[in-house]
PyMOL Python script that loads the backbone (N, CA, C, O; Angstrom):
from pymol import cmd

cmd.read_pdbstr("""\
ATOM      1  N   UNK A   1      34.846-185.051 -36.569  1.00  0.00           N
ATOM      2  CA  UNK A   1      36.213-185.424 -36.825  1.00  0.00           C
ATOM      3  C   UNK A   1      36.429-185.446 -38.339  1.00  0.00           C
ATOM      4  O   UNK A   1      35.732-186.207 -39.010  1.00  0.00           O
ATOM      5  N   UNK A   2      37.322-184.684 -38.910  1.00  0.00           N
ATOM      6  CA  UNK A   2      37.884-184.778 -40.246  1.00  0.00           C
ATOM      7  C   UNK A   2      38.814-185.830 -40.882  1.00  0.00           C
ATOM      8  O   UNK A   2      39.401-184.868 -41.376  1.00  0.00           O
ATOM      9  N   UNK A   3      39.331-186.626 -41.224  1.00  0.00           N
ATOM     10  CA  UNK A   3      40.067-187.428 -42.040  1.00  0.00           C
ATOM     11  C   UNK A   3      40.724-187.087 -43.250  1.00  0.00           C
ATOM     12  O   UNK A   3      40.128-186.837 -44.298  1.00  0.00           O
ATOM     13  N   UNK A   4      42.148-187.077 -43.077  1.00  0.00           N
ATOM     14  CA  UNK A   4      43.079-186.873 -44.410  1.00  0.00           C
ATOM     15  C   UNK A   4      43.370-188.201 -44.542  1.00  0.00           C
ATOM     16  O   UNK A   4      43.088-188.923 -43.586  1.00  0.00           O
ATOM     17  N   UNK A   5      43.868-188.685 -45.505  1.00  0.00           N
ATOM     18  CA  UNK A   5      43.933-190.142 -46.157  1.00  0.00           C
ATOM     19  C   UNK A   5      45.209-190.504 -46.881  1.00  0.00           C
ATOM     20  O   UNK A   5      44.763-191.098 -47.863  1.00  0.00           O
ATOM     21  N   UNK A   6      46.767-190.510 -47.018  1.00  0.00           N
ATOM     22  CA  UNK A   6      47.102-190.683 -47.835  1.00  0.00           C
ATOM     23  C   UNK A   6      46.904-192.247 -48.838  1.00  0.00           C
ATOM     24  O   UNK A   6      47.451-193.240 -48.359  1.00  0.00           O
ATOM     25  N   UNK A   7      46.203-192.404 -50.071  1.00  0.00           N
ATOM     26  CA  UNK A   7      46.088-193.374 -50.665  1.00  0.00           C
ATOM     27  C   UNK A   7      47.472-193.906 -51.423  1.00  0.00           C
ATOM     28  O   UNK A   7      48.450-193.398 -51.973  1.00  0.00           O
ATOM     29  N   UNK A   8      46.921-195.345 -51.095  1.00  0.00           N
ATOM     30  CA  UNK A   8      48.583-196.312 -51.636  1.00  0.00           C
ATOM     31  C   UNK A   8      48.540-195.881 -53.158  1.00  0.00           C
ATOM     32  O   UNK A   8      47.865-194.889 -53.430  1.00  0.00           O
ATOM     33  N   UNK A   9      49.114-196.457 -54.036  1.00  0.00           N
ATOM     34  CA  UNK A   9      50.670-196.159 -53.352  1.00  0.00           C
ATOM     35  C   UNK A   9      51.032-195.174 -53.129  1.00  0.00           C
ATOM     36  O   UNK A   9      50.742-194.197 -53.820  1.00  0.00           O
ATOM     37  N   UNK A  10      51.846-195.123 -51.999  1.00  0.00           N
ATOM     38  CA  UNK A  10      52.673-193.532 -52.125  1.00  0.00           C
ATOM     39  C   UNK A  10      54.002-193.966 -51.952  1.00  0.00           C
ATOM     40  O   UNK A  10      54.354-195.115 -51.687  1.00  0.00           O
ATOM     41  N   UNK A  11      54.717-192.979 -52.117  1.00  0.00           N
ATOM     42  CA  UNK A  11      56.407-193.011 -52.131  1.00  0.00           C
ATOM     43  C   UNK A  11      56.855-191.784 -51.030  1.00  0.00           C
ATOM     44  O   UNK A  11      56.567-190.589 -50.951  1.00  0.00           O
ATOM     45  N   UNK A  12      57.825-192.830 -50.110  1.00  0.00           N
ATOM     46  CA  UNK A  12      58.687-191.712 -48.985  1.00  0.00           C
ATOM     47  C   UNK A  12      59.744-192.103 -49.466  1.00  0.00           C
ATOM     48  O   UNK A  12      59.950-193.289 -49.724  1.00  0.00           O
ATOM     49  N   UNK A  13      60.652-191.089 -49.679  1.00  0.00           N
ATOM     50  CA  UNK A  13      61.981-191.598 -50.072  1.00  0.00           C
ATOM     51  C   UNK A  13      62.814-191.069 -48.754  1.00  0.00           C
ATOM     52  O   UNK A  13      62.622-190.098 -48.021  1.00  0.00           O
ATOM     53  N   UNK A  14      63.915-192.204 -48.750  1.00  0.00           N
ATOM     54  CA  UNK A  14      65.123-191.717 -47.060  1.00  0.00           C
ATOM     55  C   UNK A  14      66.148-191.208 -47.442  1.00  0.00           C
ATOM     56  O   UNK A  14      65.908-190.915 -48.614  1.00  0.00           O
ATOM     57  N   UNK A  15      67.136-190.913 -47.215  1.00  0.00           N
ATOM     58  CA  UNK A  15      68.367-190.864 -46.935  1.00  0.00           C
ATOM     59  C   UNK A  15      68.972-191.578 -46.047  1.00  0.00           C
ATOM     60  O   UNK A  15      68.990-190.860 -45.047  1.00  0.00           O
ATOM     61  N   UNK A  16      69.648-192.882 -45.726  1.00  0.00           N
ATOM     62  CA  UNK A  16      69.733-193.373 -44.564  1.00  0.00           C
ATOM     63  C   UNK A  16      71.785-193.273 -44.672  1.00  0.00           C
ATOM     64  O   UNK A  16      72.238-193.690 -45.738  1.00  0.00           O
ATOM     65  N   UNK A  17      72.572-192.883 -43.880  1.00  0.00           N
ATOM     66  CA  UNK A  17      74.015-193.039 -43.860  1.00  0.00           C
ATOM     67  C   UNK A  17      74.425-194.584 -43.736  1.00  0.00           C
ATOM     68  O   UNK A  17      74.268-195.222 -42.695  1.00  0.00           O
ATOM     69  N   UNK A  18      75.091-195.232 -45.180  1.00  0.00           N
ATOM     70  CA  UNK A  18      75.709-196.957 -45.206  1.00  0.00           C
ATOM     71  C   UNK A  18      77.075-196.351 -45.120  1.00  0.00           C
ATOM     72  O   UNK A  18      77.539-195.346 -45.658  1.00  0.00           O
ATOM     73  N   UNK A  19      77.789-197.549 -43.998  1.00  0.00           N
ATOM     74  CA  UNK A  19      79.314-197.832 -44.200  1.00  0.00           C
ATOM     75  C   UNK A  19      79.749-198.822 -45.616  1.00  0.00           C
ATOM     76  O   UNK A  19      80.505-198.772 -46.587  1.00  0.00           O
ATOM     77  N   UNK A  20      78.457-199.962 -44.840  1.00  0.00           N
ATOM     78  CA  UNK A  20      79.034-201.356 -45.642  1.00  0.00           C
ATOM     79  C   UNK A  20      78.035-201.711 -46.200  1.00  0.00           C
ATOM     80  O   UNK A  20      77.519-202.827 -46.156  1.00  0.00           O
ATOM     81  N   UNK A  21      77.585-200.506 -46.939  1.00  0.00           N
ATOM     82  CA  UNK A  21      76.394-201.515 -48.286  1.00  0.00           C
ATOM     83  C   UNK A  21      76.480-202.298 -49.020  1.00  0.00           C
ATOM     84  O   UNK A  21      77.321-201.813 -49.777  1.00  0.00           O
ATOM     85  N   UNK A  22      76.195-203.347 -49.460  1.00  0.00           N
ATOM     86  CA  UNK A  22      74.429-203.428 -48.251  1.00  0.00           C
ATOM     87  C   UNK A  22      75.186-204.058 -47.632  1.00  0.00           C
ATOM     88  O   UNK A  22      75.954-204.264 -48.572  1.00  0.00           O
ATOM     89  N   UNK A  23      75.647-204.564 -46.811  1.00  0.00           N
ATOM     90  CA  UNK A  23      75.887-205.389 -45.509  1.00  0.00           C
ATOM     91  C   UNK A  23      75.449-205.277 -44.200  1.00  0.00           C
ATOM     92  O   UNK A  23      75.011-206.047 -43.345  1.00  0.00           O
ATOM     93  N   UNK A  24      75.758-203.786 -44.312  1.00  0.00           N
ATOM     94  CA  UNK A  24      74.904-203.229 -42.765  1.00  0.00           C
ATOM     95  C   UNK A  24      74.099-202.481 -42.651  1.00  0.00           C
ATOM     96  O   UNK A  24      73.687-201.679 -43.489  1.00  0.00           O
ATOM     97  N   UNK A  25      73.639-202.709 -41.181  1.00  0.00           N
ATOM     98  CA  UNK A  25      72.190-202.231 -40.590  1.00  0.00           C
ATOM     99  C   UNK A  25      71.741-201.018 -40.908  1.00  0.00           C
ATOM    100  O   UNK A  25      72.486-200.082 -40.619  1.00  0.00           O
ATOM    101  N   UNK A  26      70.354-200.693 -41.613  1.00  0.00           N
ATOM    102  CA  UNK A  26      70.095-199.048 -41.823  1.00  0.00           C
ATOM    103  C   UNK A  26      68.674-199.387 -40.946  1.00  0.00           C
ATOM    104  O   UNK A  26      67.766-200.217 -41.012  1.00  0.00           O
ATOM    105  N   UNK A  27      69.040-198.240 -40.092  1.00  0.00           N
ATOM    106  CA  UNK A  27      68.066-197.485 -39.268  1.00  0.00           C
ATOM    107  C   UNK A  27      67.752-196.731 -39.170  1.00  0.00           C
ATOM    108  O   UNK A  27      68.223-195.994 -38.303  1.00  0.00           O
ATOM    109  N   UNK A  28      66.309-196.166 -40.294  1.00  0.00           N
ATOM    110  CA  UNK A  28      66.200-194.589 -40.289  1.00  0.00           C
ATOM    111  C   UNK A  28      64.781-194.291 -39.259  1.00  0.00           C
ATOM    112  O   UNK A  28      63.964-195.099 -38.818  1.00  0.00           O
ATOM    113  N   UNK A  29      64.843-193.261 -39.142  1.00  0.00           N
ATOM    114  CA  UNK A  29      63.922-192.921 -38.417  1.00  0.00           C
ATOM    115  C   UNK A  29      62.878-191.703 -39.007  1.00  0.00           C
ATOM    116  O   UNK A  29      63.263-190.573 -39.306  1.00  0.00           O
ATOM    117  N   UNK A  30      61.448-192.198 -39.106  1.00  0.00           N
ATOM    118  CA  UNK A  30      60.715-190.930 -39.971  1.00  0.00           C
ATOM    119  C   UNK A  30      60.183-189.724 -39.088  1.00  0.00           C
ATOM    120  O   UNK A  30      60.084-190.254 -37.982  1.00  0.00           O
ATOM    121  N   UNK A  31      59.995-189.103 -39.022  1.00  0.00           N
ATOM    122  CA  UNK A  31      59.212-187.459 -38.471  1.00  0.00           C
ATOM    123  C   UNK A  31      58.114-187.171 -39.456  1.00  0.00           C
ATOM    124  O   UNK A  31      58.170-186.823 -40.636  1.00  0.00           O
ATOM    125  N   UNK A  32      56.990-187.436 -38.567  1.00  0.00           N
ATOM    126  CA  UNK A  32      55.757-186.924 -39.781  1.00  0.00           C
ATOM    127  C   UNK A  32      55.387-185.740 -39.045  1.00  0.00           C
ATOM    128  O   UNK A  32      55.581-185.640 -37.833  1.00  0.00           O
ATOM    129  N   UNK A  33      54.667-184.520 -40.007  1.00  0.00           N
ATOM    130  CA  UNK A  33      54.636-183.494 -39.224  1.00  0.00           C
ATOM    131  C   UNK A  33      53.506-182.529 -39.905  1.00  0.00           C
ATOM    132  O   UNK A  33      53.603-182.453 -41.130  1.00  0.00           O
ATOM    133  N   UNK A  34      52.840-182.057 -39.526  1.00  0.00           N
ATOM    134  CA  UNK A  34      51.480-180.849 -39.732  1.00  0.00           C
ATOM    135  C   UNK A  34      52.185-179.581 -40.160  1.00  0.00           C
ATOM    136  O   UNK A  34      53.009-179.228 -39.316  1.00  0.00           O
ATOM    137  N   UNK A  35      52.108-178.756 -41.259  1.00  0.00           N
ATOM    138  CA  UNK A  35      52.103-177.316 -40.624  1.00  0.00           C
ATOM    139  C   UNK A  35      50.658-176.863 -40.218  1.00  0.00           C
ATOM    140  O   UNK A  35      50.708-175.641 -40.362  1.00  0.00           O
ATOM    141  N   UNK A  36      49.608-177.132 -39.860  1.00  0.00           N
ATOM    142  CA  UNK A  36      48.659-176.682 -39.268  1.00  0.00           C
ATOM    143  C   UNK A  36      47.993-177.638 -38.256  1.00  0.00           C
ATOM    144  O   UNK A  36      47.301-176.861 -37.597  1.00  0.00           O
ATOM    145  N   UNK A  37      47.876-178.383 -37.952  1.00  0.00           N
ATOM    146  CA  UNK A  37      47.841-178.572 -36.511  1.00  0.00           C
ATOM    147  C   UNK A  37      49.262-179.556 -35.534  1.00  0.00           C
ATOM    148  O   UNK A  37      50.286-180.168 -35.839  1.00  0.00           O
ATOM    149  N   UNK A  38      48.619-179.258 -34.455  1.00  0.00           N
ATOM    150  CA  UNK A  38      49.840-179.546 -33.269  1.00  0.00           C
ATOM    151  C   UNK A  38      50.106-181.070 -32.873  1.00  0.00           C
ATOM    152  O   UNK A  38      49.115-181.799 -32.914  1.00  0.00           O
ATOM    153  N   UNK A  39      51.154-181.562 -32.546  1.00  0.00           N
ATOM    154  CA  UNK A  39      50.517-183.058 -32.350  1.00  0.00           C
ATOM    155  C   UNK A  39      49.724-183.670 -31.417  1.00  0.00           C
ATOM    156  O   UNK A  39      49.445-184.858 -31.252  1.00  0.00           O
ATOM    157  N   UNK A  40      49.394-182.647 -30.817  1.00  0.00           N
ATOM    158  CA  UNK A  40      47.747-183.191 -29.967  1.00  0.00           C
ATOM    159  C   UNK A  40      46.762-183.456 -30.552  1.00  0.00           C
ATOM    160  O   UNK A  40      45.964-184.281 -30.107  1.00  0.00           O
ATOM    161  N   UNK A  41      46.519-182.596 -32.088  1.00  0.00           N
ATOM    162  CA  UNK A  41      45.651-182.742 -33.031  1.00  0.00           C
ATOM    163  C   UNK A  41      45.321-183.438 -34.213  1.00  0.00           C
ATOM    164  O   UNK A  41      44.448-183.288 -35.068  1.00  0.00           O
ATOM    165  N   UNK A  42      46.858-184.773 -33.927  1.00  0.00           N
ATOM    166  CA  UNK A  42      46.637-185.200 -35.167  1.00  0.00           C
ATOM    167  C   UNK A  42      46.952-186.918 -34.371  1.00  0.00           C
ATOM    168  O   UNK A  42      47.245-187.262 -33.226  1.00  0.00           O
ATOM    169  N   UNK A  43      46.753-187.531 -35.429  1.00  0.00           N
ATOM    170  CA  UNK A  43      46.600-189.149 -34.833  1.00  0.00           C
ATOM    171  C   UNK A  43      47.165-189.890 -36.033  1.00  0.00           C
ATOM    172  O   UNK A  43      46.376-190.644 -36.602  1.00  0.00           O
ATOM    173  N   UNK A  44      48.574-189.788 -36.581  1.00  0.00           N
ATOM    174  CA  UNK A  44      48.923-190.732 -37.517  1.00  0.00           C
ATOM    175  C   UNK A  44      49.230-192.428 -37.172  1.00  0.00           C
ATOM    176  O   UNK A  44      50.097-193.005 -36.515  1.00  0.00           O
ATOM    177  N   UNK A  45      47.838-192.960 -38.119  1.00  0.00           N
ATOM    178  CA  UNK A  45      47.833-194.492 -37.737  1.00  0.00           C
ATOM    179  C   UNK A  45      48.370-195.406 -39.138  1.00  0.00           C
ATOM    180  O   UNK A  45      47.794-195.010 -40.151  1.00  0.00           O
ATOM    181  N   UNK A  46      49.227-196.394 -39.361  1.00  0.00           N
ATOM    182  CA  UNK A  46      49.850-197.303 -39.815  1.00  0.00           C
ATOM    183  C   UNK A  46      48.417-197.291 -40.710  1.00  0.00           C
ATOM    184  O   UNK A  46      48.322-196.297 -41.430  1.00  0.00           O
ATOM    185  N   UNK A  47      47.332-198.201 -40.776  1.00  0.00           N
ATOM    186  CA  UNK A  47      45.994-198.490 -41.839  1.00  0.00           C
ATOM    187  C   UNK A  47      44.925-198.612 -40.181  1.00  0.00           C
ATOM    188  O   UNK A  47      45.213-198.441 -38.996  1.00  0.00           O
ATOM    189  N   UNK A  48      43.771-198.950 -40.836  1.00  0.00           N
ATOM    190  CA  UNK A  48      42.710-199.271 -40.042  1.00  0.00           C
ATOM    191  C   UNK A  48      42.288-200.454 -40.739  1.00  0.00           C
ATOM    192  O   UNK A  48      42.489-200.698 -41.928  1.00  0.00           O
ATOM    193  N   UNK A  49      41.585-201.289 -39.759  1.00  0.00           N
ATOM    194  CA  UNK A  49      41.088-202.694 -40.108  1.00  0.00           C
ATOM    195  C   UNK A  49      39.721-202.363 -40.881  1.00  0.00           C
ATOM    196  O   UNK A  49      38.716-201.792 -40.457  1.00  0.00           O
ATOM    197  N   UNK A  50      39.919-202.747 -41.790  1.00  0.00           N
ATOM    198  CA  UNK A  50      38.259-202.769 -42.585  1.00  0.00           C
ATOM    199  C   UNK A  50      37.157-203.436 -42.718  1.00  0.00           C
ATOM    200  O   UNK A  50      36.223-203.205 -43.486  1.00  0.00           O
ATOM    201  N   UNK A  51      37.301-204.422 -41.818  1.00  0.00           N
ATOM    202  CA  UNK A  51      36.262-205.286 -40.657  1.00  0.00           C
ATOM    203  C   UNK A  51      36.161-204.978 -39.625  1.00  0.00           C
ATOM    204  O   UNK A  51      35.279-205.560 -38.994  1.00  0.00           O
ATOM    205  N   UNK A  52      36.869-204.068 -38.994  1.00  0.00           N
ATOM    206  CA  UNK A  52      36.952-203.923 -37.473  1.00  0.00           C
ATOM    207  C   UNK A  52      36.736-202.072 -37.096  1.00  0.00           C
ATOM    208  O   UNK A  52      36.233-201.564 -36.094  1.00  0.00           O
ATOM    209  N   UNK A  53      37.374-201.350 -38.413  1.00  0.00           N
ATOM    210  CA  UNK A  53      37.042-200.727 -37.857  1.00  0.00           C
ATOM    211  C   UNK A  53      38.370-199.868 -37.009  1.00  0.00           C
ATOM    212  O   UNK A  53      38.471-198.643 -36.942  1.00  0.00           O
ATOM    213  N   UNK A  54      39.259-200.818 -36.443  1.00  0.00           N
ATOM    214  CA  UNK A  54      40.170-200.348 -35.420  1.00  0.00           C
ATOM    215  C   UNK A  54      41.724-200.357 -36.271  1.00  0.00           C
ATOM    216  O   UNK A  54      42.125-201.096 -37.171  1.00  0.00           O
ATOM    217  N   UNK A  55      42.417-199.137 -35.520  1.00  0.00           N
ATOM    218  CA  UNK A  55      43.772-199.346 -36.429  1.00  0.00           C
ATOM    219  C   UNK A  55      44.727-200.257 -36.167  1.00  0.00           C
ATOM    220  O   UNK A  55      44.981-200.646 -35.027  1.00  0.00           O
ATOM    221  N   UNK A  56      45.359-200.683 -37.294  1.00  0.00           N
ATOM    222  CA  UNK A  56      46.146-201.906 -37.292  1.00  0.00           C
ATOM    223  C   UNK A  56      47.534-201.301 -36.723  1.00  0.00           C
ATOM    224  O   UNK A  56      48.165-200.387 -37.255  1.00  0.00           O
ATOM    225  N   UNK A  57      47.967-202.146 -35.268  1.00  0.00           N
ATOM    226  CA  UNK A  57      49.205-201.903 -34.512  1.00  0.00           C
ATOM    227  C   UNK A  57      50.272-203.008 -34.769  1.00  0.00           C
ATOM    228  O   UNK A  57      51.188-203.307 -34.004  1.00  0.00           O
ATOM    229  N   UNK A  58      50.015-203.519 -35.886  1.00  0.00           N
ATOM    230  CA  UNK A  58      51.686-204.285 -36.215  1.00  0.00           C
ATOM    231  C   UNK A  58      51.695-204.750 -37.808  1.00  0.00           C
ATOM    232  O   UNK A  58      50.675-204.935 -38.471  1.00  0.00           O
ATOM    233  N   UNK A  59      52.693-204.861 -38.158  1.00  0.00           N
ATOM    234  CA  UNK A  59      52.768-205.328 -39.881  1.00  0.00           C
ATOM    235  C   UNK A  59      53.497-206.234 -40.109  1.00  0.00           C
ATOM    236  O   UNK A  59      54.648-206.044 -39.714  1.00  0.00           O
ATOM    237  N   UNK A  60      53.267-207.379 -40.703  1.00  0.00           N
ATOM    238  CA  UNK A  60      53.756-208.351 -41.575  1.00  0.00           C
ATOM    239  C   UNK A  60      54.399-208.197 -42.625  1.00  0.00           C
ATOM    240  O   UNK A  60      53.786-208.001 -43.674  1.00  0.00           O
ATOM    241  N   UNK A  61      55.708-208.245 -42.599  1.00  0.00           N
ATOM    242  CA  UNK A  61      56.934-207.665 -43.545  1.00  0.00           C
ATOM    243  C   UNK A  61      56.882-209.106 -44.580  1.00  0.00           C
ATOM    244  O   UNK A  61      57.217-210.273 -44.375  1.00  0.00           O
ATOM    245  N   UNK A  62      56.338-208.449 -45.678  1.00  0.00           N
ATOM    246  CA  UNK A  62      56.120-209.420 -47.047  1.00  0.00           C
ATOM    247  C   UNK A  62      57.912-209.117 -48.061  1.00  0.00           C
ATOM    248  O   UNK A  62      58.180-208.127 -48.742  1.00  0.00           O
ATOM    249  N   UNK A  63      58.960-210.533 -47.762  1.00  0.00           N
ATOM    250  CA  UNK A  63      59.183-210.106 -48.543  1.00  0.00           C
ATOM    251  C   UNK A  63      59.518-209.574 -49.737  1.00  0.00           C
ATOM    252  O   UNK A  63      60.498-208.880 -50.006  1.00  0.00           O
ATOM    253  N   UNK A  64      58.436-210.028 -50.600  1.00  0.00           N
ATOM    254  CA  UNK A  64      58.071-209.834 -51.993  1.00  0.00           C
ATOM    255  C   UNK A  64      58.163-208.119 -52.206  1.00  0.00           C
ATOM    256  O   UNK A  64      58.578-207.224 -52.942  1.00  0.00           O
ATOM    257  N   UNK A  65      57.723-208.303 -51.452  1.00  0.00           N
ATOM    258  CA  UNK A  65      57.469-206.287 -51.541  1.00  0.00           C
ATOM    259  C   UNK A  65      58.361-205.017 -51.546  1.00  0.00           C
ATOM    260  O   UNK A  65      58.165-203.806 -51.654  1.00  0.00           O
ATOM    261  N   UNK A  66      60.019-206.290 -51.290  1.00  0.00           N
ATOM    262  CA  UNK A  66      60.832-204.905 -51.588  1.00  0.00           C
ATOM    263  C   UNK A  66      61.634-205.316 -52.632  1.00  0.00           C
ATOM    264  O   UNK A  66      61.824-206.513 -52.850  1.00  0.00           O
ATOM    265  N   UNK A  67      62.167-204.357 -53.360  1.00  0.00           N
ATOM    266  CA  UNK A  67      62.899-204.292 -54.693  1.00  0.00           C
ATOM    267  C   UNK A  67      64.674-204.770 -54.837  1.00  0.00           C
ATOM    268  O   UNK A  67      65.241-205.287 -53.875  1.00  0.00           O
ATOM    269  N   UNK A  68      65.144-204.600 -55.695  1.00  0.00           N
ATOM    270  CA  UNK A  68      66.514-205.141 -55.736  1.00  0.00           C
ATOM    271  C   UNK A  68      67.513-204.573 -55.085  1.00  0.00           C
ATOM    272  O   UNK A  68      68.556-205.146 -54.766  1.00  0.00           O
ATOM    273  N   UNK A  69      67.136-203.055 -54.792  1.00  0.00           N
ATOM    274  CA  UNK A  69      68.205-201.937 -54.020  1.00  0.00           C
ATOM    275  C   UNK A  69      67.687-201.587 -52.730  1.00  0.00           C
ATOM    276  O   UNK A  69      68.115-200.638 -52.073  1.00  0.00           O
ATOM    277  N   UNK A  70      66.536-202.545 -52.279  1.00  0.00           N
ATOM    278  CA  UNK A  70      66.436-202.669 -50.908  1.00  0.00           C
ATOM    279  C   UNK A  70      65.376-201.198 -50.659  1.00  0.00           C
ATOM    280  O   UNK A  70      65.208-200.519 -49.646  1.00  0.00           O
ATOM    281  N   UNK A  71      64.825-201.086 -51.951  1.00  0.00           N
ATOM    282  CA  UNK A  71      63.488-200.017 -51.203  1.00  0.00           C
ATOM    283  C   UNK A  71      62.515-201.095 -50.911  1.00  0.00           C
ATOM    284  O   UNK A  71      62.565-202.257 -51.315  1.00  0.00           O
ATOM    285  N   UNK A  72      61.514-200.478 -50.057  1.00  0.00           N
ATOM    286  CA  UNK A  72      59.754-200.760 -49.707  1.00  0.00           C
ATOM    287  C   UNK A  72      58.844-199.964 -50.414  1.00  0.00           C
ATOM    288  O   UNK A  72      58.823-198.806 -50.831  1.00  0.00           O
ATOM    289  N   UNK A  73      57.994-201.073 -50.425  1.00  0.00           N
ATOM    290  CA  UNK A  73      56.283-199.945 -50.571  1.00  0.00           C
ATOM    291  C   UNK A  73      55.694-200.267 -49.187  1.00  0.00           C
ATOM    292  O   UNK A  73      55.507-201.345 -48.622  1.00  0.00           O
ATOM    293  N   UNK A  74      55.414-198.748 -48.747  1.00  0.00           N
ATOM    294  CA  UNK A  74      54.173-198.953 -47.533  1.00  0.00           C
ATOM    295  C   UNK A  74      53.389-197.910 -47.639  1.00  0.00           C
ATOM    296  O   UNK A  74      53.690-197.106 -48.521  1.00  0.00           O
ATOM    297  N   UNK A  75      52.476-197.695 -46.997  1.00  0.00           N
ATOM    298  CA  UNK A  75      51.000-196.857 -47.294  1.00  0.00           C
ATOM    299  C   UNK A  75      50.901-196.152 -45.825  1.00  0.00           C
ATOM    300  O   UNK A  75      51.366-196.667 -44.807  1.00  0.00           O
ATOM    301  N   UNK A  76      50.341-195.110 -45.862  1.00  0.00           N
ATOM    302  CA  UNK A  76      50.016-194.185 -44.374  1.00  0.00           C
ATOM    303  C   UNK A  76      48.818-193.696 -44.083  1.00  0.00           C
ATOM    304  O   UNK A  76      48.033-193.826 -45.023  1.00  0.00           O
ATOM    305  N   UNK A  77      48.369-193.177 -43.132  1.00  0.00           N
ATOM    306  CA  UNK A  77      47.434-192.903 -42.795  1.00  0.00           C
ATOM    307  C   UNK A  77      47.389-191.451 -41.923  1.00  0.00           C
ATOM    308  O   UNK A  77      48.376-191.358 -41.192  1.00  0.00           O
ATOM    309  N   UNK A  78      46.742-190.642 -41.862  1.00  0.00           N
ATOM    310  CA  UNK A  78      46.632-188.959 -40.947  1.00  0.00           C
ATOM    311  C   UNK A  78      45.057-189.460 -40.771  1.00  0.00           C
ATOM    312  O   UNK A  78      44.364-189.870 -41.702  1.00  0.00           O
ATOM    313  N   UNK A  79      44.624-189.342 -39.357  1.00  0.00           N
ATOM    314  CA  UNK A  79      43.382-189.075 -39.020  1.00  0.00           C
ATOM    315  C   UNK A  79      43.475-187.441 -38.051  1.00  0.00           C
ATOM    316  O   UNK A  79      44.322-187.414 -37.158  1.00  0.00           O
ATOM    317  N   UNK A  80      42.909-186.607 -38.193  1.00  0.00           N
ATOM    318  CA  UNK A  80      42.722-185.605 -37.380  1.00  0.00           C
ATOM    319  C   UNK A  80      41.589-186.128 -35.843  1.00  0.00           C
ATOM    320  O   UNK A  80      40.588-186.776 -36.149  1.00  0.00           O
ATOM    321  N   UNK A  81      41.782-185.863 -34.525  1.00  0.00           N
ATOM    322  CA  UNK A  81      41.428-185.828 -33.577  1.00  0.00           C
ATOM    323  C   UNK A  81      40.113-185.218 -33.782  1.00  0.00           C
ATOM    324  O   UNK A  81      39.370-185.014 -32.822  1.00  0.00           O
TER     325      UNK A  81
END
""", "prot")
cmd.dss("prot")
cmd.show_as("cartoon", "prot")
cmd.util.cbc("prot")
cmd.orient("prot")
C-alpha cells in the first residue's frame, strides 16, 4: 500500500454563494478527486490517530482556529488502497 500525505498546513480555498453576510448559513460542499486512480482506489481520511493507529471519524471545532472573515485551517489526508 502506498501513502500520499498532504502535510498541515495546507490551504483549500471555497467559493461558497452569501445572501446575508455573514448572517447566513454557508454550506459548501468539497469534491476531492484523483486524476489517476478511481475512487475504489483511493481512501481519503480526515488524520489518523497516532496512538492508535486508526483514522480519526469526528473533529472538535476549536474556535480559536478560525480568522476574522470566517476562514478555517484544516489538514487532509489521501491514503491509496
Amino acid at each position: 500500500m502506498a501513502a500520499c500525505t498532504g502535510s498541515p498546513p495546507s490551504t483549500q480555498r471555497l467559493l461558497c454563494g452569501g445572501h446575508l453576510l455573514p448572517l447566513d448559513w454557508q454550506n459548501c460542499t468539497l469534491l476531492f478527486r484523483s486524476q489517476t486512480y478511481s475512487g475504489s482506489e483511493i481512501d481519503i481520511q480526515l488524520a489518523v490517530d497516532g496512538d492508535t493507529g486508526k483514522p480519526i471519524e469526528w473533529v472538535d471545532i476549536d474556535p480559536e482556529a478560525f480568522t476574522e472573515n470566517g476562514g478555517g485551517r484544516s489538514s487532509t489526508a489521501l491514503r491509496r488502497l
